[in-house]
Every structure is written in structure tokens, then in C-alpha cells.
Biopython code that builds the backbone (N, CA, C, O; Angstrom):
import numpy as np
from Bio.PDB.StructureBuilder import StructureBuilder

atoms = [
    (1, "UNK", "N", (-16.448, 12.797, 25.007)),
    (1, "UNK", "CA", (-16.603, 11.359, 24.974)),
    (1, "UNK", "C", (-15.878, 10.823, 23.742)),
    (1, "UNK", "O", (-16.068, 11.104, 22.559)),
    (2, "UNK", "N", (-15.108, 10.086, 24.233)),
    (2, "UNK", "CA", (-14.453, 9.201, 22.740)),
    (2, "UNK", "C", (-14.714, 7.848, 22.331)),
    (2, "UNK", "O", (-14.915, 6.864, 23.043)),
    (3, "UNK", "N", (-14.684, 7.938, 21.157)),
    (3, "UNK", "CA", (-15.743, 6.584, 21.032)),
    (3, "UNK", "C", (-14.791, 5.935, 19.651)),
    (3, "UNK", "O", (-14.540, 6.615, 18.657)),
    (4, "UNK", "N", (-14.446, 4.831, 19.794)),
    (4, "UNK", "CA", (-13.445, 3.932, 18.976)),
    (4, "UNK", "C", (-14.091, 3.000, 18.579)),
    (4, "UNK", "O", (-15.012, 2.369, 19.098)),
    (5, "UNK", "N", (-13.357, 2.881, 17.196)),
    (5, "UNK", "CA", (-14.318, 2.122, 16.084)),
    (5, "UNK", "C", (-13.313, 1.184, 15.385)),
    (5, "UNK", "O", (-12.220, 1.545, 14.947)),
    (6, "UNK", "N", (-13.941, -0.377, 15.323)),
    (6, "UNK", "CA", (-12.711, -1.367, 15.324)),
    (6, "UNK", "C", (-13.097, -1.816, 13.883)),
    (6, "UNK", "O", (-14.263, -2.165, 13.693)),
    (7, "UNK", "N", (-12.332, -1.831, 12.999)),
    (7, "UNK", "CA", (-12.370, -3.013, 11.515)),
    (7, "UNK", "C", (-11.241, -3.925, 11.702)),
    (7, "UNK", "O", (-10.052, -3.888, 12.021)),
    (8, "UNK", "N", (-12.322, -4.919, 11.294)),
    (8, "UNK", "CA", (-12.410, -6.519, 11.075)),
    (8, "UNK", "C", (-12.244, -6.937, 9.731)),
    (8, "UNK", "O", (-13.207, -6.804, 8.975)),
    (9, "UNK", "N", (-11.109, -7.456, 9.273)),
    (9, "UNK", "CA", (-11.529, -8.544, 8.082)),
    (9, "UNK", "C", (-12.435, -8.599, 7.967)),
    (9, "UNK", "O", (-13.027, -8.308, 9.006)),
    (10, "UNK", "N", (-13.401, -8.983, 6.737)),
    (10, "UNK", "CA", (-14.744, -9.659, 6.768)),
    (10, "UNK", "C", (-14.601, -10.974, 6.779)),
    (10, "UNK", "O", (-13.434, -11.244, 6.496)),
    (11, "UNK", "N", (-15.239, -11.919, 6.972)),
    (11, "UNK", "CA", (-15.765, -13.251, 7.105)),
    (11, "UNK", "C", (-16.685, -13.924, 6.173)),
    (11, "UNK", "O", (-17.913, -13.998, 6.123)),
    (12, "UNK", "N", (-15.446, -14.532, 5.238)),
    (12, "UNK", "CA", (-16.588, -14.364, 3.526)),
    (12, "UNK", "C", (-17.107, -15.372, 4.293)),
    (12, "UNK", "O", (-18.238, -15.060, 3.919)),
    (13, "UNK", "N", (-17.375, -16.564, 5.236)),
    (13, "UNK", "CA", (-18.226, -17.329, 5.536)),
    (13, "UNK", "C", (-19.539, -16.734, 5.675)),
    (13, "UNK", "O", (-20.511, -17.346, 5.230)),
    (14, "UNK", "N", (-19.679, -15.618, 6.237)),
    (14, "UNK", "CA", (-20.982, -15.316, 6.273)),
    (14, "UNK", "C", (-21.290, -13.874, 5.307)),
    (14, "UNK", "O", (-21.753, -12.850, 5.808)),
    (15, "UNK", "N", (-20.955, -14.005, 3.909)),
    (15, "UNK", "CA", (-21.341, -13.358, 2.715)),
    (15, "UNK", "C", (-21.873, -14.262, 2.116)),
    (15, "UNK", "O", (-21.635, -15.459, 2.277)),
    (16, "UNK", "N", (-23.095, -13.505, 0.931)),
    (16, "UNK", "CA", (-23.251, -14.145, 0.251)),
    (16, "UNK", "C", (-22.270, -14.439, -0.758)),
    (16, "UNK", "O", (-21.273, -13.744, -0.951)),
    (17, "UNK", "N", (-22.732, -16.063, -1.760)),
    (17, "UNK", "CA", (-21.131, -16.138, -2.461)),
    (17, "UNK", "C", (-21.237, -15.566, -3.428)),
    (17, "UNK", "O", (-20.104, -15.543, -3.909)),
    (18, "UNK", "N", (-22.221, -14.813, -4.371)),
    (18, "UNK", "CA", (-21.901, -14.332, -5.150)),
    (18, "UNK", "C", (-20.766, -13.248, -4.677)),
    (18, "UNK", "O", (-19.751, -13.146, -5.366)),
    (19, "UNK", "N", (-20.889, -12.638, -3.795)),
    (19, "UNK", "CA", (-20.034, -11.267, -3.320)),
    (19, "UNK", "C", (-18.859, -11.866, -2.950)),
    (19, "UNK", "O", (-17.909, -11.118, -3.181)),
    (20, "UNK", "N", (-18.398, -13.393, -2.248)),
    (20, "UNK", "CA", (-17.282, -13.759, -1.912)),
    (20, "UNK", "C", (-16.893, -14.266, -3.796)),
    (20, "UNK", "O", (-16.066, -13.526, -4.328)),
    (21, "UNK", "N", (-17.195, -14.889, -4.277)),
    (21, "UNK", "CA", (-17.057, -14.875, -5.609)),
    (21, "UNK", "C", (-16.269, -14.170, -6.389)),
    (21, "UNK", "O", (-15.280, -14.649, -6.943)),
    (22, "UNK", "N", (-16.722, -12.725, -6.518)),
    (22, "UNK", "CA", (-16.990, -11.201, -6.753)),
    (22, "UNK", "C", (-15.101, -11.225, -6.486)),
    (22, "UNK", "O", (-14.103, -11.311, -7.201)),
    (23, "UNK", "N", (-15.400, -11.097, -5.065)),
    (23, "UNK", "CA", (-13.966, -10.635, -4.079)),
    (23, "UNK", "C", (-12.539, -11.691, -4.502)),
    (23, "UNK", "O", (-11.365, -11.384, -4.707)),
    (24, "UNK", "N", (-13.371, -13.269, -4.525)),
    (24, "UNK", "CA", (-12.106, -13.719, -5.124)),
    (24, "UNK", "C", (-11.575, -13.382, -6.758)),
    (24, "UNK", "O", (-10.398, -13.236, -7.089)),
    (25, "UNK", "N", (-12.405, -13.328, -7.384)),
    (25, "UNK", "CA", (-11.947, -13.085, -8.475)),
    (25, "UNK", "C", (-11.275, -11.714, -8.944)),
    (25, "UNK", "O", (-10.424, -11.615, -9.828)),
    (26, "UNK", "N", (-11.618, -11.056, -8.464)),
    (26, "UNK", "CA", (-11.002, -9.455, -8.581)),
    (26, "UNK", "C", (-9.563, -9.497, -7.864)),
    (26, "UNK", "O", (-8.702, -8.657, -8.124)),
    (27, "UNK", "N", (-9.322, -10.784, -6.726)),
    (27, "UNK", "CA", (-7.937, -10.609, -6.329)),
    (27, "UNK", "C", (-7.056, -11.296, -7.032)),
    (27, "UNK", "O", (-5.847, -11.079, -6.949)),
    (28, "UNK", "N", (-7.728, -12.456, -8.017)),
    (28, "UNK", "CA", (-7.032, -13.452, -9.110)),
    (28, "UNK", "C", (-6.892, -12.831, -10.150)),
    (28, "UNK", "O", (-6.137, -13.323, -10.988)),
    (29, "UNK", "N", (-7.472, -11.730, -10.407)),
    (29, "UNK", "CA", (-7.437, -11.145, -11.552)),
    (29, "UNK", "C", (-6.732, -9.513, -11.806)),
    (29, "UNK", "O", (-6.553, -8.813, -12.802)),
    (30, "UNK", "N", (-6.444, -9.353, -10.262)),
    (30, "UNK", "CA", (-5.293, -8.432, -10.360)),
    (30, "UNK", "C", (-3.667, -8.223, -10.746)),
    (30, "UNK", "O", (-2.797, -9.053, -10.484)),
    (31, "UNK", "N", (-3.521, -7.382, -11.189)),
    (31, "UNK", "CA", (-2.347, -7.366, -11.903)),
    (31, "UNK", "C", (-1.071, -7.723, -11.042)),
    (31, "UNK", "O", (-1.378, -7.698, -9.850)),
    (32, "UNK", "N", (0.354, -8.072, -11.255)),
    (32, "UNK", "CA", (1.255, -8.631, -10.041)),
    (32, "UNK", "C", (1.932, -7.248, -9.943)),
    (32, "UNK", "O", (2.103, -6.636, -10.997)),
    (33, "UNK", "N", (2.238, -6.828, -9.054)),
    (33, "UNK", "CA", (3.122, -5.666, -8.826)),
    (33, "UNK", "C", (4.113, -5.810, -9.734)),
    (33, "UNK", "O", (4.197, -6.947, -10.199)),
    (34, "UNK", "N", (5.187, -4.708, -10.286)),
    (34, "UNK", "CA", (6.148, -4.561, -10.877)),
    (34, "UNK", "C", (7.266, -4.349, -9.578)),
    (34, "UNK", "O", (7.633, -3.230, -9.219)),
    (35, "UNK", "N", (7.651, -5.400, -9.058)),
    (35, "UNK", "CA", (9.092, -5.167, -7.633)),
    (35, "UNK", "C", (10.135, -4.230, -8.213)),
    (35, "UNK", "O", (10.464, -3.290, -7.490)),
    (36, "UNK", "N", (10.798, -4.356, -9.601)),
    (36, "UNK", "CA", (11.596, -3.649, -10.320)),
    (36, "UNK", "C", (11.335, -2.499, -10.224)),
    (36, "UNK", "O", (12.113, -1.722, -9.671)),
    (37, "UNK", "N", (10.388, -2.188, -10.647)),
    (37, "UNK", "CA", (10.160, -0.593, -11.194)),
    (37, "UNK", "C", (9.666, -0.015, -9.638)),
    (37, "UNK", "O", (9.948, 1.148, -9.348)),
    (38, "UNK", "N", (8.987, -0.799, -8.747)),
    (38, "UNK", "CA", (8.750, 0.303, -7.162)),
    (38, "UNK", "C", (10.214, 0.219, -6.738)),
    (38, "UNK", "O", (10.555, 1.225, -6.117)),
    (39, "UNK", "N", (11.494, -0.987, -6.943)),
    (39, "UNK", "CA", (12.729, -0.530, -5.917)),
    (39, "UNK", "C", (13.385, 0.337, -7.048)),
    (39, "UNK", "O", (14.468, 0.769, -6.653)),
    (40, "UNK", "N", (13.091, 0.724, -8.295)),
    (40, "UNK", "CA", (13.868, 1.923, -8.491)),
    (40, "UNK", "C", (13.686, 2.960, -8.255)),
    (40, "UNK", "O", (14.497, 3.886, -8.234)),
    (41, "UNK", "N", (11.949, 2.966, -7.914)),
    (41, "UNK", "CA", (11.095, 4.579, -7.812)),
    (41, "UNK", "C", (12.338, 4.588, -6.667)),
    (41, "UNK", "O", (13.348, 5.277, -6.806)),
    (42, "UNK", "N", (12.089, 3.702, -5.508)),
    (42, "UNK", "CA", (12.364, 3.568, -3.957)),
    (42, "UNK", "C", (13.848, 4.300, -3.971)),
    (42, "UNK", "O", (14.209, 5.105, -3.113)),
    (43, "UNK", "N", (14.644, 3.872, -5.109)),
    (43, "UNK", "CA", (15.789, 4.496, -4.967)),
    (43, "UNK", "C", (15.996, 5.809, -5.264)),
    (43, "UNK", "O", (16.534, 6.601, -4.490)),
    (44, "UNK", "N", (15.513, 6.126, -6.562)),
    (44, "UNK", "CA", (15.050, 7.605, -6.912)),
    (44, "UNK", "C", (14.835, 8.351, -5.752)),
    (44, "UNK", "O", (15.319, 9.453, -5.495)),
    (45, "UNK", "N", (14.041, 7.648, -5.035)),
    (45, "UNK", "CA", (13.274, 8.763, -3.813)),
    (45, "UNK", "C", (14.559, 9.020, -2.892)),
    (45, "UNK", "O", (15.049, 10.111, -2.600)),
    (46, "UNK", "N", (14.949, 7.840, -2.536)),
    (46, "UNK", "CA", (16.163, 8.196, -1.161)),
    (46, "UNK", "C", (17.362, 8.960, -1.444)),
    (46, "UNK", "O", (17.977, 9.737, -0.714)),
    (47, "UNK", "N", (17.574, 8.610, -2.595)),
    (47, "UNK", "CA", (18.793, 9.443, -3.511)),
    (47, "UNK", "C", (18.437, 11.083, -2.818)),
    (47, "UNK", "O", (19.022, 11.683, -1.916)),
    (48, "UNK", "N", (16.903, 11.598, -3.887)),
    (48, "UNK", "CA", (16.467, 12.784, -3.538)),
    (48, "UNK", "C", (16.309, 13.447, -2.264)),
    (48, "UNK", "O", (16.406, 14.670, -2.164)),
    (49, "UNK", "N", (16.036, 12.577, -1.155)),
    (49, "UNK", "CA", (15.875, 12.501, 0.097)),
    (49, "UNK", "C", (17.228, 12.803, 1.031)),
    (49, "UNK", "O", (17.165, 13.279, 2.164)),
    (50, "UNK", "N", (18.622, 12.389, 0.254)),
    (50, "UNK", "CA", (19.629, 12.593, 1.144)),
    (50, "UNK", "C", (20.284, 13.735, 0.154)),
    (50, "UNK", "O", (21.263, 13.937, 0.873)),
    (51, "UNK", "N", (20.429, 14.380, -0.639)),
    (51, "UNK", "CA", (20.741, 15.219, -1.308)),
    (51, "UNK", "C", (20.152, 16.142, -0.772)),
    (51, "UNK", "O", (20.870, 16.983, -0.233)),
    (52, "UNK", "N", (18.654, 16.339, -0.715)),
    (52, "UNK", "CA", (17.688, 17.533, -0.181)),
    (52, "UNK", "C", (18.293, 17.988, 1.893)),
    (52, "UNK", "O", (18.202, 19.051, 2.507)),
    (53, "UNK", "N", (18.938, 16.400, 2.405)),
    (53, "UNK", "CA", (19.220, 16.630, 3.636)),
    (53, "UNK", "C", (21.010, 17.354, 4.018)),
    (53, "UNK", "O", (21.501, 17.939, 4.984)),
    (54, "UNK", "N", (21.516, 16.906, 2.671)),
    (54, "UNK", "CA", (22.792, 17.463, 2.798)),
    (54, "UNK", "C", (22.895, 18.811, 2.405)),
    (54, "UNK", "O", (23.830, 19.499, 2.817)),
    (55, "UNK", "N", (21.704, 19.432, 1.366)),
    (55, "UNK", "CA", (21.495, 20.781, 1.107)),
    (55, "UNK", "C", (21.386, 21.317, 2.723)),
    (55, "UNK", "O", (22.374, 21.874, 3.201)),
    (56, "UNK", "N", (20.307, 21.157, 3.452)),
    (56, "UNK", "CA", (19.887, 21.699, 4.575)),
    (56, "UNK", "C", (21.138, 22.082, 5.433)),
    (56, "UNK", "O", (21.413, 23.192, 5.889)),
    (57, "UNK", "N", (21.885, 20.824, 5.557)),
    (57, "UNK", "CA", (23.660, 20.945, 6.439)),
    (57, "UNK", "C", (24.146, 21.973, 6.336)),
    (57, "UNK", "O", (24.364, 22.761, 7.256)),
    (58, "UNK", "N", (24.496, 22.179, 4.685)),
    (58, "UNK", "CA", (25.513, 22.892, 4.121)),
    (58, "UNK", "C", (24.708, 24.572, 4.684)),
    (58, "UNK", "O", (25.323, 25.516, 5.180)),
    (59, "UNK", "N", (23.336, 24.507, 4.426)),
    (59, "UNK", "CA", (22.835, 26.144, 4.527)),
    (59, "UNK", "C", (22.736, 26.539, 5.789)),
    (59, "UNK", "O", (22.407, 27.675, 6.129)),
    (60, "UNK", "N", (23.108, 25.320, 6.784)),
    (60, "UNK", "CA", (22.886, 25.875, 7.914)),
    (60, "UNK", "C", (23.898, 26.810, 8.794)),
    (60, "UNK", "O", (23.529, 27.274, 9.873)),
]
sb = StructureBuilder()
sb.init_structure("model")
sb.init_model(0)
sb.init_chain("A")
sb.init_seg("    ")
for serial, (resi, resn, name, xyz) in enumerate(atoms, 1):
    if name == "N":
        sb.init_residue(resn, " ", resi, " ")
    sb.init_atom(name, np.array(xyz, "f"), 0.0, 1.0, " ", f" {name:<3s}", serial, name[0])
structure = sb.get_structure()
């Protein structure tokens, strides 16, 4: 028997507000991503990623 299990957004309408409160402020008060520093990881990675795939070519 398979049995599927659905998540929902919550509905701060029906939280209490201290907890919607809680939730907004922890998202106002999070830090902003650094875009710079993830598209260089991003490049780092693909760099490594096609080097590691042209190794494979060559050994094959």
C-alpha cells in the first residue's frame, strides 16, 4: 500500500502571531546571499566538472 504525503505552505492566517511574528522576523533578519562568491564557487565547480570529464575521454 502506498500512501503519499502532501506539504503545504503554512497559512500564517491561521497561526498564532506571535509564531507568524517569530517567522517574519527571522526572514527580515536574514543575511542577503553573497551572488558573487556562489557564481564563483559555481564556476570553480564546472571548470572541475569538465576537466574531470575530459580526463575520462582521454582514459578511455
Amino acid at each position: 500500500m502506498t500512501t503519499i504525503t502532501r506539504f503545504e505552505k503554512p497559512n500564517l492566517t491561521n497561526m498564532p502571531k506571535d509564531v507568524g511574528m517569530k517567522i517574519f522576523k527571522e526572514i527580515l533578519n536574514s543575511p542577503v546571499p553573497d551572488r558573487k562568491k556562489m557564481m564563483e564557487e559555481a564556476d570553480i565547480l564546472e571548470k572541475q566538472m569538465k576537466e574531470e570529464r575530459e580526463n575520462r575521454k582521454k582514459n578511455e
